[in-house]
N, CA, C and O atoms as CSV, one atom per row, in Angstrom:
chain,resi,resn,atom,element,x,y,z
A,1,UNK,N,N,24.764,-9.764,23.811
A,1,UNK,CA,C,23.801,-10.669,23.239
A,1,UNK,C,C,24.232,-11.144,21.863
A,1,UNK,O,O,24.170,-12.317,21.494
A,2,UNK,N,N,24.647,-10.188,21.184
A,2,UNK,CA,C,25.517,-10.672,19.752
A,2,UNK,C,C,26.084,-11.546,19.539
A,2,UNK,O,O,26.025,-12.331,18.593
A,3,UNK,N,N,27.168,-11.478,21.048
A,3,UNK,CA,C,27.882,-12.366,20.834
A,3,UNK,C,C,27.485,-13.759,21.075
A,3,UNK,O,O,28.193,-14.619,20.550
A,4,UNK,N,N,26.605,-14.086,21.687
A,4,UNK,CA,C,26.056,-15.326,22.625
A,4,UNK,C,C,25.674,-16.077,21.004
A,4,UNK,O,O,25.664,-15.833,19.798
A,5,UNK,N,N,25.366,-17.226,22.094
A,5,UNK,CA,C,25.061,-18.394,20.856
A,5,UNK,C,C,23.236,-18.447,20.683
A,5,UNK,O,O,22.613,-19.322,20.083
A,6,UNK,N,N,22.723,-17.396,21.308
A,6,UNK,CA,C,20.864,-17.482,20.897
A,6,UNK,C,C,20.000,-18.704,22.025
A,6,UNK,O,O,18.788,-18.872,22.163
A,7,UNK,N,N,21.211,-19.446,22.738
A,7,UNK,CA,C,20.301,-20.172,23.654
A,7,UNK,C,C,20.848,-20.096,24.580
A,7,UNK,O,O,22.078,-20.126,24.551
A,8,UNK,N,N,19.993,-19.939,26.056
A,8,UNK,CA,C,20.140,-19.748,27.910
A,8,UNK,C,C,19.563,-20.792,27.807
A,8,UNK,O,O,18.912,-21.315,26.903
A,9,UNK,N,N,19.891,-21.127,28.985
A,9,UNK,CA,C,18.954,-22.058,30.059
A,9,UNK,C,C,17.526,-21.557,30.349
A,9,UNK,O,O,16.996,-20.446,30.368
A,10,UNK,N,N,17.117,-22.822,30.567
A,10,UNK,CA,C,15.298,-22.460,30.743
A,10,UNK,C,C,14.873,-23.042,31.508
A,10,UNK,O,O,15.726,-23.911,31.689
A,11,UNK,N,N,13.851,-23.277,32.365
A,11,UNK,CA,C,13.462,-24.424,33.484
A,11,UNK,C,C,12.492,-25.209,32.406
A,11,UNK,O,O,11.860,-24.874,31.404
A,12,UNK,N,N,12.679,-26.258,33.038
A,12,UNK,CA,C,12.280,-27.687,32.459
A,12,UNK,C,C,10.383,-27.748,32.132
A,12,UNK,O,O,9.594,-28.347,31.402
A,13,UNK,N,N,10.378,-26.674,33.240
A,13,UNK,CA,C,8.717,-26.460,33.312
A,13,UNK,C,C,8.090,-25.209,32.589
A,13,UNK,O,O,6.882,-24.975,32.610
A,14,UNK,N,N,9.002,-24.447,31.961
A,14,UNK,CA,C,7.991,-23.159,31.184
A,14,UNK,C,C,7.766,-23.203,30.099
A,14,UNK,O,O,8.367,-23.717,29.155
A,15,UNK,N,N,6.583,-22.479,30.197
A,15,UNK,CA,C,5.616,-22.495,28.896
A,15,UNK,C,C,5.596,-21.251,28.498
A,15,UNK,O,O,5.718,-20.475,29.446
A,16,UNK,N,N,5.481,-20.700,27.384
A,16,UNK,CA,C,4.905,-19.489,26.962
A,16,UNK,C,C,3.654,-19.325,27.071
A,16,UNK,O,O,2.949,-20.322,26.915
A,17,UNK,N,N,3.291,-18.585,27.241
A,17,UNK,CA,C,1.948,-17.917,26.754
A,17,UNK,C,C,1.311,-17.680,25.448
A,17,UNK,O,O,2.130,-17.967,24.574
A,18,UNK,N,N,0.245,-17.294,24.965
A,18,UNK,CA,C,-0.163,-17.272,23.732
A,18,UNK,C,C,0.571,-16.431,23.065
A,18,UNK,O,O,1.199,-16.742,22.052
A,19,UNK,N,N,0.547,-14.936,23.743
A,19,UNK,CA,C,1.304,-13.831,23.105
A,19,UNK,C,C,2.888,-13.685,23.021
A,19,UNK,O,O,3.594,-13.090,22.207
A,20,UNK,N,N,3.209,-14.468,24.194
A,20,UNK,CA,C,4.560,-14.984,23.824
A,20,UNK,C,C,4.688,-15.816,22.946
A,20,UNK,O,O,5.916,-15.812,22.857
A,21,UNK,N,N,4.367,-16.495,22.262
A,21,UNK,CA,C,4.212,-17.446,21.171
A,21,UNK,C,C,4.310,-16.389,19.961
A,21,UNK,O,O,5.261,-16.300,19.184
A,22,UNK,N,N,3.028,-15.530,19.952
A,22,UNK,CA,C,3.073,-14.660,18.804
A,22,UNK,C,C,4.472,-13.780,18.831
A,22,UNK,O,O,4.890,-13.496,17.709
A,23,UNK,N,N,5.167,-13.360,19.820
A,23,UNK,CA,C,6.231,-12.659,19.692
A,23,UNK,C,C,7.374,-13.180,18.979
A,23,UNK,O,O,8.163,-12.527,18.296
A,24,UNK,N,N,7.390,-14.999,19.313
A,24,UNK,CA,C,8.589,-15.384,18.899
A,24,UNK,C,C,8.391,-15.666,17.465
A,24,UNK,O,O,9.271,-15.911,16.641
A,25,UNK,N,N,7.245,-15.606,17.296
A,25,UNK,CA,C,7.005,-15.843,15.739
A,25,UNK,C,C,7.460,-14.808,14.973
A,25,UNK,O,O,8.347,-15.019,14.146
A,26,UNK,N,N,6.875,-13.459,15.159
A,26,UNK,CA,C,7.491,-12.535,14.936
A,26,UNK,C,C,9.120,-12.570,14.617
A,26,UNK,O,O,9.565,-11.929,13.664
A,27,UNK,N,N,9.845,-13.240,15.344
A,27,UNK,CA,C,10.996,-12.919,15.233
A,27,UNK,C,C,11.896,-14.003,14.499
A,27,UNK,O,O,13.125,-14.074,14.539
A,28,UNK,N,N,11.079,-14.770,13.869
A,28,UNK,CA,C,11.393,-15.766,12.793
A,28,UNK,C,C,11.561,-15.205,11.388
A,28,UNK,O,O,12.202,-15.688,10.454
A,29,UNK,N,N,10.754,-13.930,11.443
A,29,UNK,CA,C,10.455,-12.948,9.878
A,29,UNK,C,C,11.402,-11.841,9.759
A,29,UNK,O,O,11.461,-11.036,8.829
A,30,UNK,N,N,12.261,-11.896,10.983
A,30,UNK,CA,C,13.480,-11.252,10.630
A,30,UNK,C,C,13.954,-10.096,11.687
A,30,UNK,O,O,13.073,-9.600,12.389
A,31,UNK,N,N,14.729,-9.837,11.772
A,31,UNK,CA,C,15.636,-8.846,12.889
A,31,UNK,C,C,14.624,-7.944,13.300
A,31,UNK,O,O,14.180,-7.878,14.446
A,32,UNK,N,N,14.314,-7.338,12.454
A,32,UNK,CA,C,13.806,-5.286,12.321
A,32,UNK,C,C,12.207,-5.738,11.634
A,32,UNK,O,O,12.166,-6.431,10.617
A,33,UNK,N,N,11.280,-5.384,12.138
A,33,UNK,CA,C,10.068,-5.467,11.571
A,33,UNK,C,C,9.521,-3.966,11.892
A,33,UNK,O,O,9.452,-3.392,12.978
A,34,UNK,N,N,9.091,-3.442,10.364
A,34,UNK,CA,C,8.316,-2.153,10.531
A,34,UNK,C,C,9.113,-0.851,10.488
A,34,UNK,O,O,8.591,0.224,10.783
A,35,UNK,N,N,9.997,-0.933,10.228
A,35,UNK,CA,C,11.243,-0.109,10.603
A,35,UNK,C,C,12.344,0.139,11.921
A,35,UNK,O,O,13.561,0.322,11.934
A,36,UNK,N,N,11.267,0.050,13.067
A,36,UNK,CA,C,12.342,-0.230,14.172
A,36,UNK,C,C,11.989,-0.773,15.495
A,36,UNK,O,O,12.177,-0.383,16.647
A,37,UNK,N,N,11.244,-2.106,14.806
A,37,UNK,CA,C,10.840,-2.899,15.708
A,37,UNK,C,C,11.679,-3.791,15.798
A,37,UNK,O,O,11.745,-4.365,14.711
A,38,UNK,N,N,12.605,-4.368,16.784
A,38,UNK,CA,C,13.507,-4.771,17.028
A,38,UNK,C,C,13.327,-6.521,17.493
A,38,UNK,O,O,12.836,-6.643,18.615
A,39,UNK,N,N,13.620,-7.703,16.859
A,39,UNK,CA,C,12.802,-8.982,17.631
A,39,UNK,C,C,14.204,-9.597,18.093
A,39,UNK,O,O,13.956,-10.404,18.989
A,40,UNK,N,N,15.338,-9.548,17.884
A,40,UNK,CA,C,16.733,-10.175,18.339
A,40,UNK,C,C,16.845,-10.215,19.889
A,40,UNK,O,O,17.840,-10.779,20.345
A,41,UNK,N,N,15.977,-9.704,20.718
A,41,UNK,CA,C,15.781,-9.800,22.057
A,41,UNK,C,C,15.239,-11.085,22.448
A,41,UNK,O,O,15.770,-11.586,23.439
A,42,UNK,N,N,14.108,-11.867,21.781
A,42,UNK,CA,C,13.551,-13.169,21.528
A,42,UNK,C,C,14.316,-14.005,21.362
A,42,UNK,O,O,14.281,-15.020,22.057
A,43,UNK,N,N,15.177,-13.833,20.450
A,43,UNK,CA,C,16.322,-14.872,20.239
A,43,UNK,C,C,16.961,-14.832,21.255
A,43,UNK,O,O,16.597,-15.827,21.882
A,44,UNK,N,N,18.318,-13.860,22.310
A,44,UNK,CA,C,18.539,-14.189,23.037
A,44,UNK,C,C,18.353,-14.352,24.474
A,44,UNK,O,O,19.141,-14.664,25.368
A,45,UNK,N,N,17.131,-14.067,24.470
A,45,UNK,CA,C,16.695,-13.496,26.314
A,45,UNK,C,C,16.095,-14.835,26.720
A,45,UNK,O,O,15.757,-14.974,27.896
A,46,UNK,N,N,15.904,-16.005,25.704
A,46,UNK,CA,C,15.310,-17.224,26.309
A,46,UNK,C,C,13.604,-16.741,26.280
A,46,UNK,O,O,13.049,-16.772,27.378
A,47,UNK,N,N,13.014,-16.434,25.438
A,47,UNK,CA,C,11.888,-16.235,25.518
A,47,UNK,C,C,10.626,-15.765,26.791
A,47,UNK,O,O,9.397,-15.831,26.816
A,48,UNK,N,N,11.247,-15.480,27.364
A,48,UNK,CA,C,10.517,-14.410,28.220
A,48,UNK,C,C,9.895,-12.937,27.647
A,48,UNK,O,O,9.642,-12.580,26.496
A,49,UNK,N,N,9.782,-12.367,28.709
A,49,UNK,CA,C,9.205,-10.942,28.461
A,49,UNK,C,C,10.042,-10.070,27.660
A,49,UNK,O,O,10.966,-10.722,27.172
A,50,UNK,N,N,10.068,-8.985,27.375
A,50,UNK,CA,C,10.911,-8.302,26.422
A,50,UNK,C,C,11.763,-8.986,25.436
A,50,UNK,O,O,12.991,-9.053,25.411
A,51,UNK,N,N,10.689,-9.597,24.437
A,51,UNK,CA,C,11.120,-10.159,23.121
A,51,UNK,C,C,11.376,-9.364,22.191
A,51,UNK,O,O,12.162,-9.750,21.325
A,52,UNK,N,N,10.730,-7.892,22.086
A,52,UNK,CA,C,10.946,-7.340,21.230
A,52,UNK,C,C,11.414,-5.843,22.104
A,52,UNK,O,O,11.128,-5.442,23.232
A,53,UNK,N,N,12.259,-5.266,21.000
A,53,UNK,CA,C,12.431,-3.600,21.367
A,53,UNK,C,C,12.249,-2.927,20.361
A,53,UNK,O,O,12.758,-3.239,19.285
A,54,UNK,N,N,11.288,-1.600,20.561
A,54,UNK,CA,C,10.985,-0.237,19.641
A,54,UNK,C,C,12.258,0.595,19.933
A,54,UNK,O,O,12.179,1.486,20.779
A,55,UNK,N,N,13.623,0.326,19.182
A,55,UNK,CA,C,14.342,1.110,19.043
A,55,UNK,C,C,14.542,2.145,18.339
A,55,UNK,O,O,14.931,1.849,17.209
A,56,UNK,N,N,14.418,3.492,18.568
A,56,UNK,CA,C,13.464,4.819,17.733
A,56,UNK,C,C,14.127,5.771,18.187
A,56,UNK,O,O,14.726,5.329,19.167
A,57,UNK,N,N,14.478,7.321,17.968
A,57,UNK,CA,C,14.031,8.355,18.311
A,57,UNK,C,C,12.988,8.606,18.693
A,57,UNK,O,O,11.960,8.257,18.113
A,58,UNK,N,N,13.020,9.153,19.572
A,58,UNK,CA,C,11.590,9.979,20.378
A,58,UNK,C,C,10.540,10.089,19.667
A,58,UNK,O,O,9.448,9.724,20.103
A,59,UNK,N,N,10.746,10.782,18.056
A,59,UNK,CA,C,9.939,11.058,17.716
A,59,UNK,C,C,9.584,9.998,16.289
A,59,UNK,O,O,8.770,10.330,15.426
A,60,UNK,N,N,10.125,9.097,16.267
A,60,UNK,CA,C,10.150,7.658,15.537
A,60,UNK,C,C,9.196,6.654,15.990
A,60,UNK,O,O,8.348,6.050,15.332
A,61,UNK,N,N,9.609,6.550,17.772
A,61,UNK,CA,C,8.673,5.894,18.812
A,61,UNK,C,C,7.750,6.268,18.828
A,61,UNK,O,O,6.811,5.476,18.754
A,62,UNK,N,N,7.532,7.494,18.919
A,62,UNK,CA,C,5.664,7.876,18.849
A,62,UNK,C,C,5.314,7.702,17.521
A,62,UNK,O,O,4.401,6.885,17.398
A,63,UNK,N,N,5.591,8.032,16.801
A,63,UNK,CA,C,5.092,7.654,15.159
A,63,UNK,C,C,4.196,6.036,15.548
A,63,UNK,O,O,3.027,5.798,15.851
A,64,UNK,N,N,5.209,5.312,15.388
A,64,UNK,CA,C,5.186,3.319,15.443
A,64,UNK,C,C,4.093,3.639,16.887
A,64,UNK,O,O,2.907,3.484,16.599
A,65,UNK,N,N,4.303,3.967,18.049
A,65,UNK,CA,C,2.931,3.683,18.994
A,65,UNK,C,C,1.980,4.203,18.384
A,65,UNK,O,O,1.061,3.384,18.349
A,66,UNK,N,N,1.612,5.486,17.694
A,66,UNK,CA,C,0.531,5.886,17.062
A,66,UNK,C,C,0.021,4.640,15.957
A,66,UNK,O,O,-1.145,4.254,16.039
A,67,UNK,N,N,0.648,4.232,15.261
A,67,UNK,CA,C,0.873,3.514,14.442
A,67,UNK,C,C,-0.129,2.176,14.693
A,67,UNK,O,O,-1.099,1.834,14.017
A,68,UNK,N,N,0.307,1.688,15.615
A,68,UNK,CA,C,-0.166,0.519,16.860
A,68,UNK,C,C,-1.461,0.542,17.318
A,68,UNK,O,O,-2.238,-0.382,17.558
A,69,UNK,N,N,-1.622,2.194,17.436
A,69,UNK,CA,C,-2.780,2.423,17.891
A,69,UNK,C,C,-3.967,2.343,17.250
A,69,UNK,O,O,-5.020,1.793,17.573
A,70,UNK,N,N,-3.540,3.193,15.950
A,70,UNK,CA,C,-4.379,2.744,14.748
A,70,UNK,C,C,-4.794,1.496,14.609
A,70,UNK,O,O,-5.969,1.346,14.274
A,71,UNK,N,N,-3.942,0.291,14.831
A,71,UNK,CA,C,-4.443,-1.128,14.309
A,71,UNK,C,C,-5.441,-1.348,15.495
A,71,UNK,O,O,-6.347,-2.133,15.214
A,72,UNK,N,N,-5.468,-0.903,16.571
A,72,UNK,CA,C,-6.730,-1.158,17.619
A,72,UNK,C,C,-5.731,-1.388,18.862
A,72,UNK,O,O,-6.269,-1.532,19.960
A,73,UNK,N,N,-4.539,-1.428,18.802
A,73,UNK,CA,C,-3.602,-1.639,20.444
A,73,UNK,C,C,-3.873,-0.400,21.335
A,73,UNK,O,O,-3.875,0.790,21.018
A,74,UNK,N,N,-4.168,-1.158,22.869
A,74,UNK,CA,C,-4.619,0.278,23.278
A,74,UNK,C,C,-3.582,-0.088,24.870
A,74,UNK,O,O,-4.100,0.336,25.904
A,75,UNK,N,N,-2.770,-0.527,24.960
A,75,UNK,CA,C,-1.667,-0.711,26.151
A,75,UNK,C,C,-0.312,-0.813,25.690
A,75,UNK,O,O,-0.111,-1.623,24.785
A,76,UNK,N,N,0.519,-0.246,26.071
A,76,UNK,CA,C,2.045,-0.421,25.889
A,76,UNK,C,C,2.567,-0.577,26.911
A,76,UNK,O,O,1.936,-0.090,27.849
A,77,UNK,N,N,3.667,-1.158,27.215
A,77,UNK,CA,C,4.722,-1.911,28.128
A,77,UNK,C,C,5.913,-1.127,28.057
A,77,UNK,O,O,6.878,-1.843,27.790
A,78,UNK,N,N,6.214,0.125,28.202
A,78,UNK,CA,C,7.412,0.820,27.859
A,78,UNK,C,C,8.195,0.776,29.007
A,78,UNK,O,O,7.817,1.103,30.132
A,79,UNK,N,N,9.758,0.189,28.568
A,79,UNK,CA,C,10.715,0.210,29.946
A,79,UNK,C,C,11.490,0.541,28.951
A,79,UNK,O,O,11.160,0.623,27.767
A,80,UNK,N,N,13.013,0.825,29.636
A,80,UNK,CA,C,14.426,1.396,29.008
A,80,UNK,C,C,15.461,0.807,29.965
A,80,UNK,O,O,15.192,0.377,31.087
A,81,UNK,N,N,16.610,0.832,29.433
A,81,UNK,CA,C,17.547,0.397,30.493
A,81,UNK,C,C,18.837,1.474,30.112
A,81,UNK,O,O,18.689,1.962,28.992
A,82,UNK,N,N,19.640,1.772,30.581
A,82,UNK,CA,C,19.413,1.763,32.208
A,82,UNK,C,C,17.924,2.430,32.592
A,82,UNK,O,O,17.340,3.291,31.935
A,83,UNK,N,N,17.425,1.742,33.950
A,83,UNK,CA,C,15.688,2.034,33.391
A,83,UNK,C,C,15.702,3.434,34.919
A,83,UNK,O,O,14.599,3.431,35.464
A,84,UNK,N,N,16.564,4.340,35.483
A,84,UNK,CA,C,15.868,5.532,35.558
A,84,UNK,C,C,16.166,6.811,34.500
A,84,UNK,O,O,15.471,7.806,34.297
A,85,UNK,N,N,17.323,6.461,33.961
A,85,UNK,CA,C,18.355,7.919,33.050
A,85,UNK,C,C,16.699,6.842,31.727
A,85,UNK,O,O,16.046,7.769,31.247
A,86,UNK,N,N,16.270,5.861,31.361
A,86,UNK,CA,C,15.260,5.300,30.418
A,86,UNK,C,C,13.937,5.920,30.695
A,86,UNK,O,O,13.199,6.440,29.859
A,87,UNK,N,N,13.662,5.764,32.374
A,87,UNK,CA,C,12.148,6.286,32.328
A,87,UNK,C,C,12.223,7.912,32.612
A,87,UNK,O,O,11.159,8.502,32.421
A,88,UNK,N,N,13.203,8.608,32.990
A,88,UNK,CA,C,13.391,9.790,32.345
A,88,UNK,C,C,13.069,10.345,31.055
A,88,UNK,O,O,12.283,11.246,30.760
A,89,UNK,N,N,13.971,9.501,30.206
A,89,UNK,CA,C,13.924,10.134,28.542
A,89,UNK,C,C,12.587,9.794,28.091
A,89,UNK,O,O,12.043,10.476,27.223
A,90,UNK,N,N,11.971,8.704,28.662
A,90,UNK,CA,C,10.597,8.679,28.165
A,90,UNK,C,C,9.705,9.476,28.471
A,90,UNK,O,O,8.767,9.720,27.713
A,91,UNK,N,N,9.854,10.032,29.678
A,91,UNK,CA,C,9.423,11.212,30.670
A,91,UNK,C,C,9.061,12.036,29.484
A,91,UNK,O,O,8.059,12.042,28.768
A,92,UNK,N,N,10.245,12.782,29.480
A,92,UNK,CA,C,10.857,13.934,29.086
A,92,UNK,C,C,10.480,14.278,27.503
A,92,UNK,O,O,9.907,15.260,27.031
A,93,UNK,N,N,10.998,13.140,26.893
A,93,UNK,CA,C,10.965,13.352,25.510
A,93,UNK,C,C,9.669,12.384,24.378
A,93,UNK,O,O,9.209,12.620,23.260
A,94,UNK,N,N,9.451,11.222,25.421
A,94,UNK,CA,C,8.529,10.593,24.518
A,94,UNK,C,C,6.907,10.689,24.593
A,94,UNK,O,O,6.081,10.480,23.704
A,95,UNK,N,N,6.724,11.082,25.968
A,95,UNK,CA,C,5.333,11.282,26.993
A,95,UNK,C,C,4.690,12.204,26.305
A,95,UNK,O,O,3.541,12.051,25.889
A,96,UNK,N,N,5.559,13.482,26.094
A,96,UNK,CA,C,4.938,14.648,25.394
A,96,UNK,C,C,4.729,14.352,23.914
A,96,UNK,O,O,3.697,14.873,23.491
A,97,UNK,N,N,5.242,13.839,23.242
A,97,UNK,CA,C,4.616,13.527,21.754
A,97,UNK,C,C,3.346,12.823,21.676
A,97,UNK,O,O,2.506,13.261,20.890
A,98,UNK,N,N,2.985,11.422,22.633
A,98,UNK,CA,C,2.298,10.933,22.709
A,98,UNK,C,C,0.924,11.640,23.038
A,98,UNK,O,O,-0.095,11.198,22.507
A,99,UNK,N,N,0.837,13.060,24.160
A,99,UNK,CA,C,-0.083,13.470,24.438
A,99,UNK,C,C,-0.272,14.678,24.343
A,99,UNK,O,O,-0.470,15.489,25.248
A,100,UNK,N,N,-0.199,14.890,22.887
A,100,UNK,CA,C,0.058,15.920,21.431
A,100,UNK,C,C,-0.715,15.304,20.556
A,100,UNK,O,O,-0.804,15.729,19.404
């Protein structure tokens, strides 16, 4: 993705959504928001889904979802890639902080 030039192809017909809107905005204010909220996914993924990544330690990631939670967010979207050795480690290592 680094290397790419920040624009894919898109169909002639898509729209974002509201919250997709707010994501890409987000990622106008800079790389890393919050400490390791990640928005450079926005830039190159063509604005779809996974605009942003919580790139963290285990115990970094739960911090920032707690964090989230506090402001009133009460759903998260957590995937990983490679996404079974991903939904493992989330398994394993992030599940249990969260429900602590």
């Amino acid at each position: 993705m680094a290397k790419g030039t920040g624009v894919t192809a898109r169909d002639q017909n898509w729209q974002a959504a509201v919250g997709q809107w707010r994501l890409l905005d987000l990622a106008t204010r800079g790389e890393v928001l919050d400490g390791n909220l990640y928005t450079a996914p926005g830039r190159f993924g063509g604005g779809g889904a996974g605009t942003t990544w919580l790139g963290a330690s285990a115990e970094d990631a739960a911090r920032s979802l707690r964090r989230y939670q506090g402001l009133g967010i009460t759903h998260f979207v957590l995937s990983d890639t490679p996404y079974l050795p991903g939904i493992r480690r989330q398994g394993d290592e992030l599940l249990p902080l969260l429900r602590g």
